[in-house]
C-alpha positions as CSV (number, residue, x, y, z in Angstrom):
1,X,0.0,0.0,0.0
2,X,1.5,3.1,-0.9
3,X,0.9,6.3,1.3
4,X,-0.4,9.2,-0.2
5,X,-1.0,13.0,-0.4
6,X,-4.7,12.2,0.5
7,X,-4.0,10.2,3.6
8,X,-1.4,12.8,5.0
9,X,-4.4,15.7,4.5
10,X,-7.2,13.5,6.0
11,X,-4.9,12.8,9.2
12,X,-4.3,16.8,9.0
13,X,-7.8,17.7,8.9
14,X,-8.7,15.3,11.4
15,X,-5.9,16.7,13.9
16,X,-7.7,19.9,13.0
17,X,-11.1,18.6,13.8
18,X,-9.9,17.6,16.8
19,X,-7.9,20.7,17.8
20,X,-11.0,22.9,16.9
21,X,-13.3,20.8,18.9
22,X,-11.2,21.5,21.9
23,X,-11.1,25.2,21.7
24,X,-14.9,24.8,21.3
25,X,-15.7,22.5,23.8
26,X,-13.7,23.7,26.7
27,X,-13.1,25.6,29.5
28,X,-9.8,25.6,30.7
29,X,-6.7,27.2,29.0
30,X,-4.5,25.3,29.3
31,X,-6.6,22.4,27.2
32,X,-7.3,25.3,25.0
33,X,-3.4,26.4,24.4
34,X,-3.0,23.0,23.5
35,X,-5.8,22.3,20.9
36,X,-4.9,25.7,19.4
37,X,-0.8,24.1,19.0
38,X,-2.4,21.0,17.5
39,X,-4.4,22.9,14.9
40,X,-1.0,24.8,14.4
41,X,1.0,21.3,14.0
42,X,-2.1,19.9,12.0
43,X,-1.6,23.1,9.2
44,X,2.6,22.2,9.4
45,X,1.4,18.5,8.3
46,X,-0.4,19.8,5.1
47,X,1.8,22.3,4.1
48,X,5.0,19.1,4.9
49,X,3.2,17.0,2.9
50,X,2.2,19.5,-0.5
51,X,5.6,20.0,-0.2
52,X,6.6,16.8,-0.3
53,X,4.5,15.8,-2.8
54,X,5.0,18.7,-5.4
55,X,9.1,18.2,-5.0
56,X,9.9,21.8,-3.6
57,X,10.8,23.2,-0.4
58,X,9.3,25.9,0.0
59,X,6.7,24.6,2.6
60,X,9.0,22.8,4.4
61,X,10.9,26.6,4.8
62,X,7.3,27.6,5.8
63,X,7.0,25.2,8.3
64,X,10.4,26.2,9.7
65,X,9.0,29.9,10.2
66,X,5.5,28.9,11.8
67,X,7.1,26.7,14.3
68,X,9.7,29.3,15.3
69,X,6.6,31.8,15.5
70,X,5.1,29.2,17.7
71,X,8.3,28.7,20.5
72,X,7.6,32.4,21.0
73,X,4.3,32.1,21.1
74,X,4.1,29.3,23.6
75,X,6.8,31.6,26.2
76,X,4.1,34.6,25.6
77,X,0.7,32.5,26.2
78,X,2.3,30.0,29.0
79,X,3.4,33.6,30.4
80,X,0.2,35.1,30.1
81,X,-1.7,31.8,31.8
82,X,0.7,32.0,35.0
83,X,-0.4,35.4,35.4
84,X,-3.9,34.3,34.8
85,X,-3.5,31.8,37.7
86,X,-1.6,34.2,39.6
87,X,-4.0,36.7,40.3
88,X,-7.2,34.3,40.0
89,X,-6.2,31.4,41.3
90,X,-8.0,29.2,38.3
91,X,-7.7,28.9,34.9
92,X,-10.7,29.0,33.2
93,X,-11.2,31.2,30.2
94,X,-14.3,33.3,31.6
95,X,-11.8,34.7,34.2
96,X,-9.9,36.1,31.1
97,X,-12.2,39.3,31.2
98,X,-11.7,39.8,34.7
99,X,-8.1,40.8,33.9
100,X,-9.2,44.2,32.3
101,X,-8.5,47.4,34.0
């Protein structure tokens, strides 16, 4: 059986799925941080595998960029979650607009 294009964008768009579900569905940021990372890691998958497929690198480059983007981001939002908890002692994202002055 050979592995295609198509099965490298279905488990892409189900990592998405899944990632989008959890922003939806809950409550806590932390579980939120993470499903918005493994919709991030599910669009790196698609643009490996086009890539891949078309013989150029230009999406692998891409790729490179977003998940340098992303160490920063994680320092920022992990930063910005601790202060959360700091101050409110939970984590849940309606205590987000608490944190306005």
């Amino acid at each position: 059986m050979n592995v295609g294009l198509e099965h490298y964008l279905v488990v892409s768009a189900l990592l998405f799925a899944l990632g989008l579900l959890g922003v939806i569905t809950r409550r806590n940021l932390l579980v939120v941080y993470m499903s918005l990372e493994l919709m991030l890691n599910s669009a790196n998958l698609a643009l490996v595998s086009f890539s891949r497929f078309n013989d150029n690198l230009n999406g692998q480059v891409m790729v490179f960029f977003i998940i340098t983007v992303a160490a920063a981001e994680v320092a920022v939002g992990l930063a910005l979650i601790v202060a959360l908890y700091r101050k409110r002692q939970s984590a849940h994202v309606e205590d987000l607009t608490s944190m306005k002055l």
